[in-house]
PDB file of N, CA, C and O in Angstrom:
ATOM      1  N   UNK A   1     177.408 270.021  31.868  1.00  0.00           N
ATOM      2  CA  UNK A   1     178.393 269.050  31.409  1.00  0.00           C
ATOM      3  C   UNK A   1     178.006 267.666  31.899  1.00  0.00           C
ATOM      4  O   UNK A   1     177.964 267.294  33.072  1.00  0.00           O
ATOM      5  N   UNK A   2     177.739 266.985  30.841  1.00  0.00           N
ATOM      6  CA  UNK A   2     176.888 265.424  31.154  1.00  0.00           C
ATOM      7  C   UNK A   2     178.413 264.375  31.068  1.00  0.00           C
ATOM      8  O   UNK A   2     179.032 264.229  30.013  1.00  0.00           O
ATOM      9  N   UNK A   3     178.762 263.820  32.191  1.00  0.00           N
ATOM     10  CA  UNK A   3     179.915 262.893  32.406  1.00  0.00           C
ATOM     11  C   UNK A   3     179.196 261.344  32.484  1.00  0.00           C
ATOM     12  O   UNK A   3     178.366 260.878  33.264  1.00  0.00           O
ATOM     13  N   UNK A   4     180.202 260.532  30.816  1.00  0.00           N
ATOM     14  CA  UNK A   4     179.508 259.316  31.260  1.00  0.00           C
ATOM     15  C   UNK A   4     180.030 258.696  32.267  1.00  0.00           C
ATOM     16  O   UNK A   4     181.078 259.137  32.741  1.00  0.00           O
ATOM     17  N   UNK A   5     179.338 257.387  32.888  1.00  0.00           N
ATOM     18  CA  UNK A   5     180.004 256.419  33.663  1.00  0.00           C
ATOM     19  C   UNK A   5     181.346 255.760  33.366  1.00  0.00           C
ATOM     20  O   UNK A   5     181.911 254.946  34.096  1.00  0.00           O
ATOM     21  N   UNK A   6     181.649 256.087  32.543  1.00  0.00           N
ATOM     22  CA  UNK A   6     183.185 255.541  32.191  1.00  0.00           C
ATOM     23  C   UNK A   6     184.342 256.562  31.924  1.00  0.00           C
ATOM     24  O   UNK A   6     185.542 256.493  31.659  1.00  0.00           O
ATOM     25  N   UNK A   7     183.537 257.407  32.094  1.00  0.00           N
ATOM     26  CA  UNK A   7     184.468 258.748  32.694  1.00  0.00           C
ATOM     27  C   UNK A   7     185.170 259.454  33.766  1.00  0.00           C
ATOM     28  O   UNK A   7     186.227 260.037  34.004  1.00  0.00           O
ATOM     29  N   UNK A   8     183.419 258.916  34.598  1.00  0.00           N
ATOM     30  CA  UNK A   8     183.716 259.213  36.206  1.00  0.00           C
ATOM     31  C   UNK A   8     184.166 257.936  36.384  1.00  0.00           C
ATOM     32  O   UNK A   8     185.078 258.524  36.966  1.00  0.00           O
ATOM     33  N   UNK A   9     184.410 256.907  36.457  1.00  0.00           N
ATOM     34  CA  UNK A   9     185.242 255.468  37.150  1.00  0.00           C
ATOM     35  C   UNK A   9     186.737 256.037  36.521  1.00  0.00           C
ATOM     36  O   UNK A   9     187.587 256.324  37.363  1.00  0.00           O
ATOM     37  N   UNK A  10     187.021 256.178  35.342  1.00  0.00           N
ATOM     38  CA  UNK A  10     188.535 257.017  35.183  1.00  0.00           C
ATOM     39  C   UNK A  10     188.979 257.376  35.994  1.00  0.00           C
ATOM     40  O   UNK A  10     189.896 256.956  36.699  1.00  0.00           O
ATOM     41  N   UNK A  11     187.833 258.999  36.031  1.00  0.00           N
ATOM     42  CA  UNK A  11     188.788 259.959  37.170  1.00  0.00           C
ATOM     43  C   UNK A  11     188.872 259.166  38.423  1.00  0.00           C
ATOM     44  O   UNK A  11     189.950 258.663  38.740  1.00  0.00           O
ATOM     45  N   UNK A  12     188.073 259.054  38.978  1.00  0.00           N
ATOM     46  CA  UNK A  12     187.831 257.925  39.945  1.00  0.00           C
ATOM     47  C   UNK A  12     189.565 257.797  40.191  1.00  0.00           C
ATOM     48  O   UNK A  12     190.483 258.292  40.846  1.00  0.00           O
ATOM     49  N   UNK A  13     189.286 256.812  39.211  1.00  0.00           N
ATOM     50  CA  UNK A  13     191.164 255.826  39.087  1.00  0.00           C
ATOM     51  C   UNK A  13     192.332 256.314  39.435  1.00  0.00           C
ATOM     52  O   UNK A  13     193.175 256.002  40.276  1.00  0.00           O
ATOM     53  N   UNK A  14     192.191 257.482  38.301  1.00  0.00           N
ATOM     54  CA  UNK A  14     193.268 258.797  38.207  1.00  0.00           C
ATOM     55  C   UNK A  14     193.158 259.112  40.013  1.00  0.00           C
ATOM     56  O   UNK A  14     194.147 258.966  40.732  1.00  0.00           O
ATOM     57  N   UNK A  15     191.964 259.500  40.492  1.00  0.00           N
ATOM     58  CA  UNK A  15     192.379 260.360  41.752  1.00  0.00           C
ATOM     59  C   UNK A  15     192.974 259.273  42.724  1.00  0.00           C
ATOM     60  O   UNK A  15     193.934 259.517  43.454  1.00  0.00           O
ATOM     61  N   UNK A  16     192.118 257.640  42.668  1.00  0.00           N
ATOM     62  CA  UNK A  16     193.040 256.907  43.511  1.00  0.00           C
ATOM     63  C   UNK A  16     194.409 256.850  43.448  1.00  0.00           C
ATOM     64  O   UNK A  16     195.050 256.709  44.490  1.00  0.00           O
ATOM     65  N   UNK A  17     195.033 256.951  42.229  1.00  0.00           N
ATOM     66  CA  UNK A  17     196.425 256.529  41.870  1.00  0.00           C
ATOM     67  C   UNK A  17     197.201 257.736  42.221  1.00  0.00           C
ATOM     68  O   UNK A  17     198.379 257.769  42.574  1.00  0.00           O
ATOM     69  N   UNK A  18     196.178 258.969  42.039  1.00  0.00           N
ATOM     70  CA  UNK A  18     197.482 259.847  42.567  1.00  0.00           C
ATOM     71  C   UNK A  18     197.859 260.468  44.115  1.00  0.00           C
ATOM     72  O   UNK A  18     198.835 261.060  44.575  1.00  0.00           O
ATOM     73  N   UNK A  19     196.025 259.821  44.885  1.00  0.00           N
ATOM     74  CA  UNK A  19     196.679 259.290  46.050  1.00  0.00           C
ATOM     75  C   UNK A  19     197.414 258.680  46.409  1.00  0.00           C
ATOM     76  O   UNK A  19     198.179 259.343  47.111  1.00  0.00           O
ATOM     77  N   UNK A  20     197.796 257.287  46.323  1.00  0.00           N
ATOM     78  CA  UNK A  20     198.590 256.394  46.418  1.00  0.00           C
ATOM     79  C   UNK A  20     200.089 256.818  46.438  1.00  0.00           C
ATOM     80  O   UNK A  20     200.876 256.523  47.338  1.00  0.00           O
ATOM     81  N   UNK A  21     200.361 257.506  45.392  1.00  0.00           N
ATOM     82  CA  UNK A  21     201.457 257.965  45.146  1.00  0.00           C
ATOM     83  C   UNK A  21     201.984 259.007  46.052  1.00  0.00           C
ATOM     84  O   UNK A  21     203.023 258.926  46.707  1.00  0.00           O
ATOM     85  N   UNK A  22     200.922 260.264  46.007  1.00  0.00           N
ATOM     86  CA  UNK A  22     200.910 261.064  47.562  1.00  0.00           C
ATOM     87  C   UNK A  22     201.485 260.054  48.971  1.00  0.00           C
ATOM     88  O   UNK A  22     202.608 260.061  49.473  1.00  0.00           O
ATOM     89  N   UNK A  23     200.524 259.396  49.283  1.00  0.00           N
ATOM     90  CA  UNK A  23     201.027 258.826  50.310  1.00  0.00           C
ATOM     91  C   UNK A  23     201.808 257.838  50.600  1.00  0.00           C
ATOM     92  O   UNK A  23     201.934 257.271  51.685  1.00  0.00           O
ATOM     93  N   UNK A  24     202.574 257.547  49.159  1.00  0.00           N
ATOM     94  CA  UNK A  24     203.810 256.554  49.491  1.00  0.00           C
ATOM     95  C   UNK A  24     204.879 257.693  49.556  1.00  0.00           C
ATOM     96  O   UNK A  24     205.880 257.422  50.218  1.00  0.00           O
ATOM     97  N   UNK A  25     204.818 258.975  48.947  1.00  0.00           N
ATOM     98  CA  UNK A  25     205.908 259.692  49.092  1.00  0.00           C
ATOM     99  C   UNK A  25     205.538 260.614  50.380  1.00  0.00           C
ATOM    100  O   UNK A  25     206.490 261.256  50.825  1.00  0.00           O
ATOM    101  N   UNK A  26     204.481 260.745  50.941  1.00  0.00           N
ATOM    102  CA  UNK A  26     204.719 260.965  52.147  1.00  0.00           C
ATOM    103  C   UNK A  26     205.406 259.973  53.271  1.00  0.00           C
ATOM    104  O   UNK A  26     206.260 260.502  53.982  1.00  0.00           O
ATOM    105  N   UNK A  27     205.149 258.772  53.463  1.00  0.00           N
ATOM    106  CA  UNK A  27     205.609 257.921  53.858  1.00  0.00           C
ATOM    107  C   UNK A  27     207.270 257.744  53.623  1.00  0.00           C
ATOM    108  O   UNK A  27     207.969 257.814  54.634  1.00  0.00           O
ATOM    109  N   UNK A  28     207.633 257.618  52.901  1.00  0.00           N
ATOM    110  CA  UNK A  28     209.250 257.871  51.997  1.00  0.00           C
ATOM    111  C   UNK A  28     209.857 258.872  53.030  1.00  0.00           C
ATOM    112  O   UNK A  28     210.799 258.478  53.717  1.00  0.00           O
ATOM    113  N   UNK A  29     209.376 260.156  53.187  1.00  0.00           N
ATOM    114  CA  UNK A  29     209.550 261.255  53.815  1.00  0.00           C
ATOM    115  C   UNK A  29     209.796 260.883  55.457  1.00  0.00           C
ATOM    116  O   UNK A  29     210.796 260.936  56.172  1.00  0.00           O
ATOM    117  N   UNK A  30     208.569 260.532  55.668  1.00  0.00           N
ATOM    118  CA  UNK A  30     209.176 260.533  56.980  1.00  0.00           C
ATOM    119  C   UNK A  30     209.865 259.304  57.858  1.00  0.00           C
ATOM    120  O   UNK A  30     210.133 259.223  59.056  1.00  0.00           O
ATOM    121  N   UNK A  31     210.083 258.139  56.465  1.00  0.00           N
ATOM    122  CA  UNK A  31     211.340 257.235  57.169  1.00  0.00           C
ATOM    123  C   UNK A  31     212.286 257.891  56.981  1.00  0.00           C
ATOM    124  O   UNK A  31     213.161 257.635  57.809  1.00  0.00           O
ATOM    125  N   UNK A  32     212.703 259.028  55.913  1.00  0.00           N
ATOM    126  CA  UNK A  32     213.793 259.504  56.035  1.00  0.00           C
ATOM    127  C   UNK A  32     214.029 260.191  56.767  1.00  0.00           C
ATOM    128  O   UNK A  32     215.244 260.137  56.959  1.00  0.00           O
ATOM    129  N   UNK A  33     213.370 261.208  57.646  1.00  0.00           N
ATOM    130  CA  UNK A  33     213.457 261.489  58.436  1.00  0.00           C
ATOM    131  C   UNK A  33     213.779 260.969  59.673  1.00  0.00           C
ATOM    132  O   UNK A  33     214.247 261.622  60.605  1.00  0.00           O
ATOM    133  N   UNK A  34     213.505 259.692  59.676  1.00  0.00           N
ATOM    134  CA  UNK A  34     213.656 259.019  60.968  1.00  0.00           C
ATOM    135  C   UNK A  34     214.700 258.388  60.769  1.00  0.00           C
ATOM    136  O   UNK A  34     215.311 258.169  61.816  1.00  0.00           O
ATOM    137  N   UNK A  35     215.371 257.833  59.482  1.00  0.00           N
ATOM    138  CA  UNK A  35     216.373 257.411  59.233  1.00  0.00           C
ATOM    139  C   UNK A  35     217.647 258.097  59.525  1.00  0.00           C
ATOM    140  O   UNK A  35     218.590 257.503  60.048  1.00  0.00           O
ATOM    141  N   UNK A  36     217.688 259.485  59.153  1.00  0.00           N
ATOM    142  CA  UNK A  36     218.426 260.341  59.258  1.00  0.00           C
ATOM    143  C   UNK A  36     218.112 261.413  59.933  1.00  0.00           C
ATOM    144  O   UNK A  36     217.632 262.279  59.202  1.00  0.00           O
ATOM    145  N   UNK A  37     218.191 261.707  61.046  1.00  0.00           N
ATOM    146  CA  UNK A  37     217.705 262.512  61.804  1.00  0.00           C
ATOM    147  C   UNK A  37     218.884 263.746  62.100  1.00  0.00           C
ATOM    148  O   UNK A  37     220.054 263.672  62.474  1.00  0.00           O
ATOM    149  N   UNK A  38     217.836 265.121  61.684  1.00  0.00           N
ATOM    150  CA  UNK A  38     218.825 265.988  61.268  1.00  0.00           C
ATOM    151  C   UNK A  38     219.519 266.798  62.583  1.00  0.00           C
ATOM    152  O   UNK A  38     218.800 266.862  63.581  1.00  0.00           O
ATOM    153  N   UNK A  39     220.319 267.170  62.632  1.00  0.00           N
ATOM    154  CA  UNK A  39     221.256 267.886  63.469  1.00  0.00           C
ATOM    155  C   UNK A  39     220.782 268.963  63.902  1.00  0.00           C
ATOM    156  O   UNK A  39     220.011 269.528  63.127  1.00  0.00           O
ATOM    157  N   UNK A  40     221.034 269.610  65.197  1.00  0.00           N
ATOM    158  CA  UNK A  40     220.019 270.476  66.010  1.00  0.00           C
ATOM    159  C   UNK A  40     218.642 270.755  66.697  1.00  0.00           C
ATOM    160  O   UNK A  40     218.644 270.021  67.685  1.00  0.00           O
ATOM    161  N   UNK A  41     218.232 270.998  66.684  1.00  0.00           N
ATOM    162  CA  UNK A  41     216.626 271.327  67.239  1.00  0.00           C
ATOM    163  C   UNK A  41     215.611 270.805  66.309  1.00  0.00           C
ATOM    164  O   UNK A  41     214.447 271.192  66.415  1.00  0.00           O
ATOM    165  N   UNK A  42     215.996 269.870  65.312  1.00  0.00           N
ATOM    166  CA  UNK A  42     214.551 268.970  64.605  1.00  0.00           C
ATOM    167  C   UNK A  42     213.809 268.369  64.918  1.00  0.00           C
ATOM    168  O   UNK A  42     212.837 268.078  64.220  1.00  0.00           O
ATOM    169  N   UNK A  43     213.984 268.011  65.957  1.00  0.00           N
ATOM    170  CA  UNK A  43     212.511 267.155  66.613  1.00  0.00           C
ATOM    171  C   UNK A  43     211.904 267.430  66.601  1.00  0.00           C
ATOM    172  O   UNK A  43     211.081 266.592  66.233  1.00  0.00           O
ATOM    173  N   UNK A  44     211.300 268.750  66.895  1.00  0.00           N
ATOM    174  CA  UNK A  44     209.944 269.131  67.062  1.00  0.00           C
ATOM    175  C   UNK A  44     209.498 269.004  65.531  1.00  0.00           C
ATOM    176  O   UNK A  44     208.316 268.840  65.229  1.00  0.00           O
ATOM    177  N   UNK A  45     210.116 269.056  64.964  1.00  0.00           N
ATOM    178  CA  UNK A  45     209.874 269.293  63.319  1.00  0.00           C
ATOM    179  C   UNK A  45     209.178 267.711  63.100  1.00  0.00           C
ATOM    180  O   UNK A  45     208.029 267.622  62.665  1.00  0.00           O
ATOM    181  N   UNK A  46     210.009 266.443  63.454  1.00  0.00           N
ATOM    182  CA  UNK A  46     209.728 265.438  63.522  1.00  0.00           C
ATOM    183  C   UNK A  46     208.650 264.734  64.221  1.00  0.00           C
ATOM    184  O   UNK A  46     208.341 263.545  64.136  1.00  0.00           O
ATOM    185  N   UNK A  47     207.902 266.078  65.239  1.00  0.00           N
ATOM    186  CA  UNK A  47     206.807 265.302  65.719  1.00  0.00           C
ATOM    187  C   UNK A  47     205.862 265.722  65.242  1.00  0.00           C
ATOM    188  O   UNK A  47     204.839 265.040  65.308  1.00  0.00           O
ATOM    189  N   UNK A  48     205.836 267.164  64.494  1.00  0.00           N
ATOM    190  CA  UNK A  48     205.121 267.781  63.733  1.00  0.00           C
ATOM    191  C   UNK A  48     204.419 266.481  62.406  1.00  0.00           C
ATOM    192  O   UNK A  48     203.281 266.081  62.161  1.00  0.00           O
ATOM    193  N   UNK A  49     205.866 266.159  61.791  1.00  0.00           N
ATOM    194  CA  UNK A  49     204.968 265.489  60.711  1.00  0.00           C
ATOM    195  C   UNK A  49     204.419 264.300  61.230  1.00  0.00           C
ATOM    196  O   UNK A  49     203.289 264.196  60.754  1.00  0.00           O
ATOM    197  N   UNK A  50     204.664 263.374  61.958  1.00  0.00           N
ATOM    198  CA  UNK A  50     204.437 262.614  61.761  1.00  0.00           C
ATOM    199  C   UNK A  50     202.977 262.335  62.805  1.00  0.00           C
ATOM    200  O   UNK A  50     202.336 261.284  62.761  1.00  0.00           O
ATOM    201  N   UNK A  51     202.636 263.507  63.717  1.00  0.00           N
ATOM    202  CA  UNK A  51     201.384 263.907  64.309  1.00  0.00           C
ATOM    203  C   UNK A  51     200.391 264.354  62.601  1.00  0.00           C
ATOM    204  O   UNK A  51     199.197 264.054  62.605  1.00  0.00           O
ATOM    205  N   UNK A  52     200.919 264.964  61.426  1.00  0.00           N
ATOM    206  CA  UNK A  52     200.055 265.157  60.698  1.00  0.00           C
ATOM    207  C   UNK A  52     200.186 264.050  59.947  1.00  0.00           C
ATOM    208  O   UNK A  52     199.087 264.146  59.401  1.00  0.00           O
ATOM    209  N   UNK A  53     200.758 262.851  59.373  1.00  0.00           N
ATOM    210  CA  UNK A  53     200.233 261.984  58.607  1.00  0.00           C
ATOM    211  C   UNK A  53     199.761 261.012  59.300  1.00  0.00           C
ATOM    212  O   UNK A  53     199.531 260.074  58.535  1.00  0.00           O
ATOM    213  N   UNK A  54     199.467 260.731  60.498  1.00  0.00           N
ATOM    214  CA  UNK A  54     198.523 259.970  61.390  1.00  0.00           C
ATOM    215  C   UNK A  54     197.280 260.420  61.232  1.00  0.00           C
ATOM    216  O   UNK A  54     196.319 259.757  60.839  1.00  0.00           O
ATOM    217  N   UNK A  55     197.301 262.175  61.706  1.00  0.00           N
ATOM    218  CA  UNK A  55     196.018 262.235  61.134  1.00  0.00           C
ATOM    219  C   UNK A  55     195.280 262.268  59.827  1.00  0.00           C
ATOM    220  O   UNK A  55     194.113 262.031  59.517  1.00  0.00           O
ATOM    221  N   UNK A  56     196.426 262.668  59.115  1.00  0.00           N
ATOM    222  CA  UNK A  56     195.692 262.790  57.152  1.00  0.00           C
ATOM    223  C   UNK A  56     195.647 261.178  57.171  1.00  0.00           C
ATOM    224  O   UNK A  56     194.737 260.995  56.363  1.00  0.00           O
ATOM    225  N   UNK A  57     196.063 259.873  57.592  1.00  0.00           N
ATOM    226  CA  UNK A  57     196.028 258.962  56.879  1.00  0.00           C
ATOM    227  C   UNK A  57     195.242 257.984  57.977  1.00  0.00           C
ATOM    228  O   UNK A  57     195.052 256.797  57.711  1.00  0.00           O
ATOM    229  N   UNK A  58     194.839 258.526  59.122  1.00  0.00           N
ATOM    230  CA  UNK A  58     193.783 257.623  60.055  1.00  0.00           C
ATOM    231  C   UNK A  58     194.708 256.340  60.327  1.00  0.00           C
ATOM    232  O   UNK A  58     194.287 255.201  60.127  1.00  0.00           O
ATOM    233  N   UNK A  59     195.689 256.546  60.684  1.00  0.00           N
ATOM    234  CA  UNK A  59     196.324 255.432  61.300  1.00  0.00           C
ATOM    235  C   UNK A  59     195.797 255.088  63.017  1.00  0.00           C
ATOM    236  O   UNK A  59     196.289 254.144  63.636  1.00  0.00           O
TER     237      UNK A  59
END
């Protein structure tokens, strides 16, 4: 399967954009979380994520 150059810069595009989107709704997530912080024993839950989108996002 021969992909022209204006195919692969597409997908390209496509995969940036649907990163972007990934990681604004990860982000979304865990202000809400921090915004609203849920009742009982969630913290740990809360250090959970936000130890993994430091590392998925190299902050």
């Amino acid at each position: 399967m021969k992909l022209s150059l204006k195919q692969i810069l597409k997908q390209v595009q496509d995969d940036i954009f649907s990163l972007s989107l990934l990681r604004s709704a990860y982000f979304l997530l865990l202000a809400a979380y921090f915004l609203f912080p849920l009742p009982g024993n969630y913290t740990y839950l809360r250090i959970i994520l936000t130890n993994d989108a430091t590392r998925r996002l190299n902050i």
